[in-house]
C-alpha positions as CSV (number, residue, x, y, z in Angstrom):
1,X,-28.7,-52.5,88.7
2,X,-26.4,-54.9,86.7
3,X,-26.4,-52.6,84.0
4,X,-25.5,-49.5,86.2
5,X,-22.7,-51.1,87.5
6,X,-21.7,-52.4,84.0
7,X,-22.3,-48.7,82.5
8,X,-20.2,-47.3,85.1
9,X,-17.6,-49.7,84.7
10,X,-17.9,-48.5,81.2
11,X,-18.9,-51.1,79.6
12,X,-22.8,-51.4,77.8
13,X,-24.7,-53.9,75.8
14,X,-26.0,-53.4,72.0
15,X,-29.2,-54.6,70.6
16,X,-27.5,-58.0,70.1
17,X,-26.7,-58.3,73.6
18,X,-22.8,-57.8,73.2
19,X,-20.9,-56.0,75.2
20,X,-19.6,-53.1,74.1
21,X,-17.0,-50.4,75.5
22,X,-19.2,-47.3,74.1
23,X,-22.6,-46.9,75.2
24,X,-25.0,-47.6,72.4
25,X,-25.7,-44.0,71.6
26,X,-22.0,-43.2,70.9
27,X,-21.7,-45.6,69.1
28,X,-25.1,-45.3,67.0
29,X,-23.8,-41.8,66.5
30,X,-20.1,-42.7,65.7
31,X,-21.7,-44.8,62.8
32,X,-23.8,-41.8,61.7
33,X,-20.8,-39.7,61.5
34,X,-19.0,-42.4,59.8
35,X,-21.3,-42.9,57.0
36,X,-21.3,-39.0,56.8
37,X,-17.8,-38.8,56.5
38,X,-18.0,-41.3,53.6
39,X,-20.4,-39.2,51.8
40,X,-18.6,-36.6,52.2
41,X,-15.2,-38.0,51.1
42,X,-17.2,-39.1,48.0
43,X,-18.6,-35.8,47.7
44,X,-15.2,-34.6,47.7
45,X,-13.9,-36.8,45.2
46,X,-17.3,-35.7,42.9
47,X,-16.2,-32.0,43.6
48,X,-12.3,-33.0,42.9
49,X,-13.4,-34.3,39.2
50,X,-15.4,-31.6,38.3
51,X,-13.2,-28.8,39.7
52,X,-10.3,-31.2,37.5
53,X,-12.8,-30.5,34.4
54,X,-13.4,-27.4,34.7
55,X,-9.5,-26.3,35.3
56,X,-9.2,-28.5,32.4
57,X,-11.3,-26.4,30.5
58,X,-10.3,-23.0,31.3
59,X,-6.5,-24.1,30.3
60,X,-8.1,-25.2,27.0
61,X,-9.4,-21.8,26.6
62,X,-6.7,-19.9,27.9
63,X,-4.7,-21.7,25.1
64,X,-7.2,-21.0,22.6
65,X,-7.3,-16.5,23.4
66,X,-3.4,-17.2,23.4
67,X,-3.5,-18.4,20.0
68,X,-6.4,-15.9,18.8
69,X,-3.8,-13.0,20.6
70,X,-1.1,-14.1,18.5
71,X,-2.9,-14.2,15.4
72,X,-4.1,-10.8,16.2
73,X,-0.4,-9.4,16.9
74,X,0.3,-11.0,13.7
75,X,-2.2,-9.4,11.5
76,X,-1.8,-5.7,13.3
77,X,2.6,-6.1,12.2
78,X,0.9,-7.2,9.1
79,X,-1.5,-4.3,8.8
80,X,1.3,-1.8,10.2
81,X,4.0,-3.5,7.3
82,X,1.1,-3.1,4.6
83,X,0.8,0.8,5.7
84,X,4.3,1.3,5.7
85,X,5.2,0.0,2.4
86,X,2.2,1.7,1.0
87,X,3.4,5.0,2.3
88,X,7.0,3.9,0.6
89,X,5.2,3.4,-2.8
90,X,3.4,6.6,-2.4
91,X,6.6,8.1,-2.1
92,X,8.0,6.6,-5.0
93,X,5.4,7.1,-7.3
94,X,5.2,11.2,-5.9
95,X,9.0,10.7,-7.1
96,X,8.3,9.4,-10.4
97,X,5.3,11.9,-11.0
98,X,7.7,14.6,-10.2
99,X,10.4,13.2,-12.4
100,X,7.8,12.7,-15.0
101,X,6.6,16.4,-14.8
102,X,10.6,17.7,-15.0
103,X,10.9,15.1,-18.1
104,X,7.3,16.8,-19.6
105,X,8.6,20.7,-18.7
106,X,12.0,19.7,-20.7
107,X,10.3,18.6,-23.8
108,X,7.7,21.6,-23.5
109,X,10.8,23.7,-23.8
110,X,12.7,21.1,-26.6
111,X,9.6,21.2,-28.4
112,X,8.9,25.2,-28.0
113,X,12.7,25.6,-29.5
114,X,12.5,23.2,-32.6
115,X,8.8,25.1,-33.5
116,X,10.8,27.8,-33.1
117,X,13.7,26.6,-35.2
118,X,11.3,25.3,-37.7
119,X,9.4,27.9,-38.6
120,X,12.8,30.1,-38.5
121,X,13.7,27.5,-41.4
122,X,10.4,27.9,-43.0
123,X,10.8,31.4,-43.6
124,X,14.1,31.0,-44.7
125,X,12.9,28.5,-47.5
126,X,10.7,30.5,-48.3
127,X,12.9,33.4,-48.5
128,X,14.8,31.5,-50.3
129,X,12.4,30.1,-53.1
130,X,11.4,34.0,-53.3
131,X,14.9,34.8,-54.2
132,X,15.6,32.3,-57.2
């Protein structure tokens, strides 16, 4: 009866015989949920750090594909200046071959006209050793 009056007075007695303002349940469970919420806290902390790595990790990575992207932009306006000034020397050299082929036509002719001329003086030696 002592302790109904004390428990409605709200006020209870632990296993050491203290008086105590919770009852002992509440208070066996407040302890419970305290030592949860340190696990949990520490669990958090755990999940903190690894989530920390891991973020960690992917900036790493997203560094490294930024410098593989740039080294690929880099050698495709490398490729893309190669192909250019390999279609420029094609056009040159199509330039020189068809200088070259103008040059070969003008001595075909040059030579055509001093066979010509020389076996026009030919003849005339010869005419003219006949003649003597």
């Amino acid at each position: 009866m002592a302790d109904e009056a004390l428990s409605n007075a709200g006020l209870h007695f632990d296993e050491l015989n203290k008086v105590r303002v919770l009852e002992p349940e509440i208070n066996s469970q407040t302890t419970e949920l305290k030592e949860e919420c340190k696990e949990f806290v520490e669990k958090i902390g755990d999940f903190q750090k690894i989530v920390g790595g891991f973020i960690e990790m992917v900036d790493q990575l997203a560094q490294e594909v930024e410098n593989e992207k740039m080294k690929a932009i880099g050698s495709r306006n490398l490729l893309k200046s190669v192909a250019k000034q390999r279609e420029a020397q094609q056009q040159q050299l199509q330039a020189l071959i068809a200088e070259k082929k103008t040059q070969l036509e003008r001595y075909r002719v040059q030579y055509s006209a001093l066979q010509k001329e020389e076996a026009d003086q030919g003849e005339f030696i010869e005419q003219f050793l006949l003649q003597k």
